[in-house]
ROKELO-177593 format. One record per residue (C-alpha): x, y, z. Coordinates in Angstrom, 2 decimals, always signed. Each point is the difference from the previous one (the first is absolute). Example, Ala and Ser with C-alpha at 12.3 -4.5 7.8 and 13.67 -1.06 7.14 Angstrom:
REM residues 2
+---------+---------+---------+
|    east |   north |      up |
+---------+---------+---------+
|  +12.30 |   -4.50 |   +7.80 |
|   +1.37 |   +3.44 |   -0.66 |
+---------+---------+---------+
***
This chain:
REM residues 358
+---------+---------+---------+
|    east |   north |      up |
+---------+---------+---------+
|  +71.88 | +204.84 |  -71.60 |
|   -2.50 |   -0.85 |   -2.97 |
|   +2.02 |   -2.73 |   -0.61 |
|   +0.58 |   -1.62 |   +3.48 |
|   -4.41 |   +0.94 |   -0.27 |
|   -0.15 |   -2.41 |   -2.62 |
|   +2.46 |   -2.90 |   +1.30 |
|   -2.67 |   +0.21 |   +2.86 |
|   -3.64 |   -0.06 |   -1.62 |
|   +0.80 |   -2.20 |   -3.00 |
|   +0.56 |   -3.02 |   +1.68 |
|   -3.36 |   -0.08 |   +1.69 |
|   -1.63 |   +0.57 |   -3.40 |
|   +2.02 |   -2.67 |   -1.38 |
|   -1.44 |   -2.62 |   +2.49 |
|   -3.29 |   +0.88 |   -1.42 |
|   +0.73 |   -1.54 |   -3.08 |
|   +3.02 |   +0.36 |   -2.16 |
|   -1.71 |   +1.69 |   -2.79 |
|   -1.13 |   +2.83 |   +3.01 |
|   +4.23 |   -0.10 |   +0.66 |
|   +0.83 |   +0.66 |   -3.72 |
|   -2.47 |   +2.80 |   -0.18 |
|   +1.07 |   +1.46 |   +3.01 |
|   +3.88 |   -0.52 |   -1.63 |
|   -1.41 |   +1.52 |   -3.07 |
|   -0.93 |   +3.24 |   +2.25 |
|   +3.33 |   +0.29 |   +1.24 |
|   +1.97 |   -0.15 |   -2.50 |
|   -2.07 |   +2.68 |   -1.79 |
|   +0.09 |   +2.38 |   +2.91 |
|   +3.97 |   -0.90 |   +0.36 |
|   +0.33 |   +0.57 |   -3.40 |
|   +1.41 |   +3.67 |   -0.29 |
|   -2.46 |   +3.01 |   +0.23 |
|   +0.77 |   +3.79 |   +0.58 |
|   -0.57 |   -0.59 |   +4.20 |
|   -1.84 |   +3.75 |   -0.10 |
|   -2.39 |   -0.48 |   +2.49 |
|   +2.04 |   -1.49 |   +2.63 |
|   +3.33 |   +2.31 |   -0.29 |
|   -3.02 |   +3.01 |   +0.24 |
|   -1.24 |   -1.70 |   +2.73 |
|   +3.33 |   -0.42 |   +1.66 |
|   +0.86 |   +3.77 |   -1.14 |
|   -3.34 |   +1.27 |   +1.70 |
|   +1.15 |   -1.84 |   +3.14 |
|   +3.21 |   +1.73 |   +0.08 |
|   -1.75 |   +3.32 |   -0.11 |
|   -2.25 |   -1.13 |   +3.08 |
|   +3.31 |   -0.74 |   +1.97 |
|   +1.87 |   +2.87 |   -0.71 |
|   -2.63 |   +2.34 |   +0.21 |
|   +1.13 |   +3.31 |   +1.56 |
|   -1.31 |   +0.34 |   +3.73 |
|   -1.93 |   -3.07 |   -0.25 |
|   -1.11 |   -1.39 |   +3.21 |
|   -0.55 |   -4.05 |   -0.47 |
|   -3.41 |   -1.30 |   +1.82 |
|   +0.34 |   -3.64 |   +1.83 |
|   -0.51 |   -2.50 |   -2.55 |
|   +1.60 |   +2.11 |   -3.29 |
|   +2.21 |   -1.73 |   -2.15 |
|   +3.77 |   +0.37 |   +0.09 |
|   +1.25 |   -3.07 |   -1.10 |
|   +0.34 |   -0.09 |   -3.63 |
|   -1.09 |   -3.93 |   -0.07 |
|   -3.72 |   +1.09 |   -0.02 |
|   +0.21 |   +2.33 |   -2.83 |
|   +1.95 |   -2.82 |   -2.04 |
|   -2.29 |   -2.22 |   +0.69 |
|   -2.75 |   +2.05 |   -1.13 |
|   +1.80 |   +1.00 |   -3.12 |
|   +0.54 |   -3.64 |   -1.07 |
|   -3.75 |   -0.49 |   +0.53 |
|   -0.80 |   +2.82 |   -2.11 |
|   +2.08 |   -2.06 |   -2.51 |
|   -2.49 |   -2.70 |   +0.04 |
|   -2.97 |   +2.27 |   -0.42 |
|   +1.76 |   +1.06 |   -3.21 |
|   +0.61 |   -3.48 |   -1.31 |
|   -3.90 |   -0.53 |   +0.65 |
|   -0.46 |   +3.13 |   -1.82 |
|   +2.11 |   -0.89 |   -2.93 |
|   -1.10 |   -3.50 |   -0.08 |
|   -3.51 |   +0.90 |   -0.86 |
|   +0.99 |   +3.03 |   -2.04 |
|   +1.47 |   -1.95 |   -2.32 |
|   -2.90 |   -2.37 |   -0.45 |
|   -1.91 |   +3.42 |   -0.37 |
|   +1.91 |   +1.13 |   -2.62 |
|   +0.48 |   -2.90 |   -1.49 |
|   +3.75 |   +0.12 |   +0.30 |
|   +2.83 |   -3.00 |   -0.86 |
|   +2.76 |   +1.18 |   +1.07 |
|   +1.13 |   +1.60 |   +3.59 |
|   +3.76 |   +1.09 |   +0.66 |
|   +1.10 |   -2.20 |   -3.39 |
|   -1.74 |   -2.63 |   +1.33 |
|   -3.59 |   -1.83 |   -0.65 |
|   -2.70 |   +1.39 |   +2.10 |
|   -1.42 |   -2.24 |   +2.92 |
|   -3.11 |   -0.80 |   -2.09 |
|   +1.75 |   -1.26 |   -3.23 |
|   +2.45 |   -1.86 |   +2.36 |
|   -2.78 |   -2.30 |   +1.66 |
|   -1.73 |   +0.19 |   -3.11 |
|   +3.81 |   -1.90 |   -1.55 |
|   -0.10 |   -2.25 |   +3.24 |
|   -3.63 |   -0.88 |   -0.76 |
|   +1.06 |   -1.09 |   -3.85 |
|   +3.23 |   -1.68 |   +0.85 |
|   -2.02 |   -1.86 |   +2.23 |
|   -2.43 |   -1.20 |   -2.28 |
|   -2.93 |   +0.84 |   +2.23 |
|   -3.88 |   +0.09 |   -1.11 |
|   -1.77 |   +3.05 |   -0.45 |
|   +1.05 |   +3.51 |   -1.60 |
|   +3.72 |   +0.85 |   +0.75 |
|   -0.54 |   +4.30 |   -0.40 |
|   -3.10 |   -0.19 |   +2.87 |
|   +1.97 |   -2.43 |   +1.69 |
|   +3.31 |   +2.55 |   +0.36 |
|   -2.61 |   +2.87 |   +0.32 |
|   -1.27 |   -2.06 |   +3.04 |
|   +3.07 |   -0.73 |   +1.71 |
|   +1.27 |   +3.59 |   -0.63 |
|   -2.75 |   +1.36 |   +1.99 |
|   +0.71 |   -2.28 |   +3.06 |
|   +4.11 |   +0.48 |   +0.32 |
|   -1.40 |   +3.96 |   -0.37 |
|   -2.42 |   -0.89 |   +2.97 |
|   +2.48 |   -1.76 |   +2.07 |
|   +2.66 |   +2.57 |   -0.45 |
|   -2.77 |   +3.24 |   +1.11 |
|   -1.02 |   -3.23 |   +3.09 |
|   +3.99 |   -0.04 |   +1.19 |
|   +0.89 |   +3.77 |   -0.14 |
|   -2.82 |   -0.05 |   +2.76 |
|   +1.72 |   -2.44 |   +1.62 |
|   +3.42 |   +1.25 |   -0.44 |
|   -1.04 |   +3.80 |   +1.32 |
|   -1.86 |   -1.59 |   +3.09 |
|   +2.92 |   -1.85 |   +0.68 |
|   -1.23 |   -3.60 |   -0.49 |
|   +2.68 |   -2.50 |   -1.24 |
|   +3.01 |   +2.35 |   +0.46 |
|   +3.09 |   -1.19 |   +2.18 |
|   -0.37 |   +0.08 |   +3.33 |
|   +2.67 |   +2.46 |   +0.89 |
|   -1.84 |   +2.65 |   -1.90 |
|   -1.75 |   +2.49 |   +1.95 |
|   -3.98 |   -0.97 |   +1.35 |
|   -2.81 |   +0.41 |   -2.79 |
|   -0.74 |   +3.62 |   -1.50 |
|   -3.15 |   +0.43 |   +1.55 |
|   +0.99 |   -0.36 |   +3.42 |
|   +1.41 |   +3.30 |   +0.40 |
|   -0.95 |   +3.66 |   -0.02 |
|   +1.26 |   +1.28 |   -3.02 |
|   +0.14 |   -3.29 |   -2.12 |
|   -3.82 |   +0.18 |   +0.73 |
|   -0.36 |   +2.59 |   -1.58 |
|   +1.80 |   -0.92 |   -2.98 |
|   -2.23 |   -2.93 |   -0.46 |
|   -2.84 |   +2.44 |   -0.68 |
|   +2.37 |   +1.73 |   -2.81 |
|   +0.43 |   -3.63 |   -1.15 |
|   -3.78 |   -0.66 |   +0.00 |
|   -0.58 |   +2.67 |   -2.48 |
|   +2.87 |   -0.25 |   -1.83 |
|   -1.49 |   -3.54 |   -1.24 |
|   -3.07 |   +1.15 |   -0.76 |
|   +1.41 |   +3.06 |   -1.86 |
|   +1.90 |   -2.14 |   -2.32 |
|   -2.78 |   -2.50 |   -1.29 |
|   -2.49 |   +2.85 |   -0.03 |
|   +2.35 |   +1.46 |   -2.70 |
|   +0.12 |   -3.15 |   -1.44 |
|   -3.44 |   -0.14 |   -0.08 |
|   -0.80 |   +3.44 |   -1.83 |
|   +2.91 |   -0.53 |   -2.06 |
|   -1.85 |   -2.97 |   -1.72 |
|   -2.74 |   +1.71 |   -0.09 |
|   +1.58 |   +3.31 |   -1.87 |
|   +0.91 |   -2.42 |   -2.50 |
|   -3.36 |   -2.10 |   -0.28 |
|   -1.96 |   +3.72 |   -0.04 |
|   +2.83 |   +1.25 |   -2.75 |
|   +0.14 |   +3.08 |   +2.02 |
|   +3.05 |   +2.02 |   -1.32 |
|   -0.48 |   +3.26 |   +2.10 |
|   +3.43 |   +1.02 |   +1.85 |
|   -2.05 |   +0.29 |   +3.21 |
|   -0.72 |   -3.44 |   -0.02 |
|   +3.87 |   -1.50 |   -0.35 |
|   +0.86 |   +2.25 |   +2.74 |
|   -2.68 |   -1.65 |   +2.58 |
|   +1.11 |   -3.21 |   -0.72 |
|   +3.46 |   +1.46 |   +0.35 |
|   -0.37 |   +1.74 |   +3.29 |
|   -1.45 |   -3.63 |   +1.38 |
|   +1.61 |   -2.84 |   -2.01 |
|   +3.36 |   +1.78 |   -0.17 |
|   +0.98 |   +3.28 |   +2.39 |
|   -1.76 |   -1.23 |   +3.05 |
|   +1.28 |   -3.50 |   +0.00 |
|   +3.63 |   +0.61 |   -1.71 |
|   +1.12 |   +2.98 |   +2.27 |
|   -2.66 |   +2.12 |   +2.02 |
|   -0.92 |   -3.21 |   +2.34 |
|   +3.18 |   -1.85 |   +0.09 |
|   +2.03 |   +3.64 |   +0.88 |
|   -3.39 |   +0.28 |   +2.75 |
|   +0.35 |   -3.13 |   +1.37 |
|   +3.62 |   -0.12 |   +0.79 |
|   -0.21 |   +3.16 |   +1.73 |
|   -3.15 |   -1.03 |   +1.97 |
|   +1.91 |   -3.54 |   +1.57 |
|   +2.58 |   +2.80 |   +0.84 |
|   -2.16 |   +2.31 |   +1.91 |
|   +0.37 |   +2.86 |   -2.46 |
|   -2.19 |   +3.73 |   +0.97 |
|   -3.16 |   +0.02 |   -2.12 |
|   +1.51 |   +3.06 |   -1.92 |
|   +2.83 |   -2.75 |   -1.20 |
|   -2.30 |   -2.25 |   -0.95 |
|   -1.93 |   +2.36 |   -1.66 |
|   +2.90 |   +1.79 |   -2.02 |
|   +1.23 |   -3.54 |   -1.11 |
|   -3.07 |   -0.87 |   -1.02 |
|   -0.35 |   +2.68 |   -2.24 |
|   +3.67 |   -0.87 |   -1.35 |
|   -1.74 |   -3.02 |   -0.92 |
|   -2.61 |   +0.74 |   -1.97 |
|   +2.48 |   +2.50 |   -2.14 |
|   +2.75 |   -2.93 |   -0.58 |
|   -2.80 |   -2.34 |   -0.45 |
|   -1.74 |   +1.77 |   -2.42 |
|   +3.45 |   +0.86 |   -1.87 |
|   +1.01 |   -3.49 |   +0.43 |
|   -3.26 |   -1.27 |   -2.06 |
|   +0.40 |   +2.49 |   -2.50 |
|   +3.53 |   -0.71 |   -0.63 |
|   -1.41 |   -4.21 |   -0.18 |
|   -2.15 |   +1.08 |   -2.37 |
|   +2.51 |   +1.21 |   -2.43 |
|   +1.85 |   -2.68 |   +0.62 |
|   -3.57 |   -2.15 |   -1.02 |
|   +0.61 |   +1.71 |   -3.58 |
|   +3.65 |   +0.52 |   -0.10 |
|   +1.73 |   -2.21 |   +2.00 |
|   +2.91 |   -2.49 |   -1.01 |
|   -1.10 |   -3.40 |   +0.84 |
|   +3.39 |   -0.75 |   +1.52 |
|   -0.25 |   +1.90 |   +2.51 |
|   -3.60 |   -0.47 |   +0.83 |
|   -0.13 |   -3.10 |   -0.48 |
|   -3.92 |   -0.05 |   -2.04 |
|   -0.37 |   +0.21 |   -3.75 |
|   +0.01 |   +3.60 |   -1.58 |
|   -3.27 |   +1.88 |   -0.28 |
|   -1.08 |   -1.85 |   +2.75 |
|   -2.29 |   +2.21 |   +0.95 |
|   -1.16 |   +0.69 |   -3.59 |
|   -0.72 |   -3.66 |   -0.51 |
|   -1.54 |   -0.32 |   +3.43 |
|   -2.44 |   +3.13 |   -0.60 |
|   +1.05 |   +1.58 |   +2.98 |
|   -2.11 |   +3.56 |   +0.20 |
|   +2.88 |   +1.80 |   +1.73 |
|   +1.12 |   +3.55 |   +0.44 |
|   +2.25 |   -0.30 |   -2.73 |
|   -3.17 |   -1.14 |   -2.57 |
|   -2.28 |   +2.24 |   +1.26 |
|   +1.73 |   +3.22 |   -0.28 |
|   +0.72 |   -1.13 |   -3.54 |
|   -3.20 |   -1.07 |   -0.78 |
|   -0.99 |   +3.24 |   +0.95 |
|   +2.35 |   +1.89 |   -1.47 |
|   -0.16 |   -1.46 |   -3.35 |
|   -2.39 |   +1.28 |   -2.95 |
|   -2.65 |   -2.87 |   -1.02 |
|   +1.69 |   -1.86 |   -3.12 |
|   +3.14 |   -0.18 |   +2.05 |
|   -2.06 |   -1.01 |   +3.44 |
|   -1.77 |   -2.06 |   -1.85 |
|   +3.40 |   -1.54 |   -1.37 |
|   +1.21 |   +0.04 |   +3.74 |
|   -3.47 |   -1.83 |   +0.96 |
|   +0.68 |   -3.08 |   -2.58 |
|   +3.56 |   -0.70 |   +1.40 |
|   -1.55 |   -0.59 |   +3.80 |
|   -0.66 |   -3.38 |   +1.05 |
|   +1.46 |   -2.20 |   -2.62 |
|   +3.21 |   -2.00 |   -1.03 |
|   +2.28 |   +2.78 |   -1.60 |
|   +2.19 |   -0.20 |   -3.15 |
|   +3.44 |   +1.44 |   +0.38 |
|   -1.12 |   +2.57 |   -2.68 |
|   -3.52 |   +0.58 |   +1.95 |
|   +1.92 |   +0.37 |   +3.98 |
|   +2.39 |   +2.87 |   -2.34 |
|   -3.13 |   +2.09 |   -1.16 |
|   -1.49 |   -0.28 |   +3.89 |
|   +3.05 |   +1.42 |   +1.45 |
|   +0.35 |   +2.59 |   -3.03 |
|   -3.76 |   +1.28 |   +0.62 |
|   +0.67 |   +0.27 |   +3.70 |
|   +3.20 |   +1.71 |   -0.50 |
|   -1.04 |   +2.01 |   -3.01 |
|   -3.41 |   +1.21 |   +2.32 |
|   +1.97 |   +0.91 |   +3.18 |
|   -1.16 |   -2.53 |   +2.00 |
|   +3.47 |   -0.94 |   +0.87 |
|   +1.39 |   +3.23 |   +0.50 |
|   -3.36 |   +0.62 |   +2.39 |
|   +0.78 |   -3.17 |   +1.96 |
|   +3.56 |   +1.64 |   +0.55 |
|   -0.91 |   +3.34 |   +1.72 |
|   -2.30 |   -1.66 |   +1.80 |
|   +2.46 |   -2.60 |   +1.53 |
|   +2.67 |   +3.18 |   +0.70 |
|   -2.81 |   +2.41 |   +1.79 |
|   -0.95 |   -2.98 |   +2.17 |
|   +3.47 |   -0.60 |   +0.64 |
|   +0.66 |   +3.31 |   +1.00 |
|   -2.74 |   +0.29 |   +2.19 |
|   +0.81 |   -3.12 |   +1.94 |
|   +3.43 |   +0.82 |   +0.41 |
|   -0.91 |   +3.41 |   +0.98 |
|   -2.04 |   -1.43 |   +2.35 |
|   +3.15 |   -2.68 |   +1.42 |
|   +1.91 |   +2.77 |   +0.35 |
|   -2.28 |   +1.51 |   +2.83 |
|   -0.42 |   -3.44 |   +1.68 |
|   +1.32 |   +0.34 |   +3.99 |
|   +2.07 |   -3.12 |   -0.34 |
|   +3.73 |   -0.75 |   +0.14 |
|   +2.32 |   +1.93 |   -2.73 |
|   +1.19 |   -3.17 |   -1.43 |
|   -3.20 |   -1.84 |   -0.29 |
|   -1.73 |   +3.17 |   -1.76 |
|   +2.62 |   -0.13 |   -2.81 |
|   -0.13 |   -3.86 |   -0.39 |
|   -4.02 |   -0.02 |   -0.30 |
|   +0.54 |   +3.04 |   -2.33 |
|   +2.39 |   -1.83 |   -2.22 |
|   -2.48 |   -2.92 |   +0.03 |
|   -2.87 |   +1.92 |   -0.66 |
|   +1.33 |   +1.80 |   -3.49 |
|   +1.14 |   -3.97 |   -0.97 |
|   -3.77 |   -0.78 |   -0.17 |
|   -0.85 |   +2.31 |   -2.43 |
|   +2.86 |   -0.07 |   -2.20 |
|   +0.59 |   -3.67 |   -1.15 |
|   +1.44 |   -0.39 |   -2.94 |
|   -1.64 |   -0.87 |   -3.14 |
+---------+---------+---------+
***
């Protein structure tokens, strides 16, 4: 569907202007480009619940066919290639899936061109507007406009679907709000664990799982006590699934996340993972800790981070927390009202969030 979405819309920005059409390529092939697909199979898996919910009597307008819910998921996939887009111009990133970041790509077009002017702005520039036009067309794509005809009539024209475009609605302004006070945490230098978590609970849980699981059941016509128990499944798997990124920030191998090592190090992410062991760690060795935030690394330099977060039980804390919030949200599946089948299949899902490998 995202692709037939994109056959569609990038001819018409092509007949802007060609350069408009090779931007609008350059989105595509980003958001094509691999990716976990989280937020749409939750979306698609919160649907699923809504259908099969035990006794559930559908209202006129609810949403039975799947093709709504897929077409909302592969919008969803567009507000996380906006998301990513300008993340990595946030953080300053290169690399994205073993590939260069949108921003130092334009900012290579913009050199191999020969063009005037300063080619980092100019990729920083461009970056910003392929993130804009991707957050413009997952409007489009979730109202319906520029899908194929055959599909069923725009979201908002029916009962349940209208509600879900209020869960949409805040889902977007969730996500950049997080954005915003993640930027800020780091600007401030705040390295309290109460802060990570906020930006968590916004920038992560809320738009990873607890709104895409709410809004699939809500275009199905779920009870509010689904929507409500999902929800909270959400914010459990969400949170788990950030802490688990965040080792993975530190620790992970960069072939299978496709971004340098430390990344998060380098970046000077405050995250769970750095504030618990900023917290936990005595002053010489915080202080240590403090010096290896925010900077190009030496392979000797990204060993002693990881030892000092290890060594401090930072790790070990981001581990229990991942397996109580697991067990809580699949405590909490296990009570859902929905189809046998489906319960075990979000379960199974749900424990895969929060136990990636390193």
């Amino acid at each position: 569907m995202l692709s037939d979405f994109f056959d569609r819309v990038i001819p018409h920005a092509a007949a802007i202007d060609p350069v408009v059409g090779e931007a609008a390529t350059m989105l595509r092939e980003f958001t094509m480009n691999g990716g976990k697909r989280i937020r749409p199979t939750l979306l698609y898996a919160g649907w699923r619940c809504g259908v099969s919910e035990v006794g559930r009597s559908p209202a006129p307008g609810d949403g039975d066919n799947p093709a709504e819910a897929l077409r909302a998921g592969a919008a969803i996939e567009l507000i996380q290639a906006c998301a990513l887009i300008h993340d990595d111009i946030i953080d300053r990133s290169d690399t994205r899936r073993g590939r260069p970041t949108i921003h130092r790509a334009v900012e290579t077009a913009h050199t191999d061109a020969a063009w005037s002017g300063d080619p980092s702005a100019f990729g920083m520039a461009g970056a910003i507007l392929i993130g804009d036009l991707a957050l413009s067309w997952a409007d489009d794509l979730f109202h319906g406009v520029g899908v194929a005809e055959e599909l069923p009539a725009g979201a908002l024209r029916r009962g349940a679907a209208r509600r879900a475009g209020a869960v949409w609605a805040a889902m977007r302004t969730e996500v950049l709000g997080g954005q915003i006070l993640d930027i800020v945490n780091e600007s401030r230098g705040n390295e309290s664990v109460s802060a990570a978590y906020r930006v968590m609970e916004f920038k992560t849980a809320a738009y990873t799982v607890a709104r895409p699981l709410e809004l699939g059941a809500t275009l199905a016509g779920g009870s509010p006590a689904l929507i409500n128990a999902l929800r909270s499944v959400g914010h459990d798997l969400g949170i788990a699934f950030q802490l688990c990124d965040d080792l993975l920030g530190v620790f992970g191998d960069p072939e299978q996340t496709g971004k340098p090592s430390g990344d998060d190090l380098v970046a000077g992410k405050r995250t769970a993972l750095i504030a618990v062991g900023l917290n936990r760690a005595g002053a010489a060795t915080g202080g240590e800790l403090r010096g290896l935030i925010g900077r190009e690394l030496s392979t000797d330099e990204l060993v002693r981070a990881r030892s000092i977060l290890v060594d401090v039980g930072a790790v070990a804390d981001m581990e229990q927390r991942i397996d109580r919030l697991d067990e809580r949200a699949q405590a909490t599946i296990a009570a859902l009202n929905v189809d046998g089948s489906v319960r075990s299949e979000l379960s199974a899902l749900g424990h895969r969030l929060g136990h990636r490998q390193r």
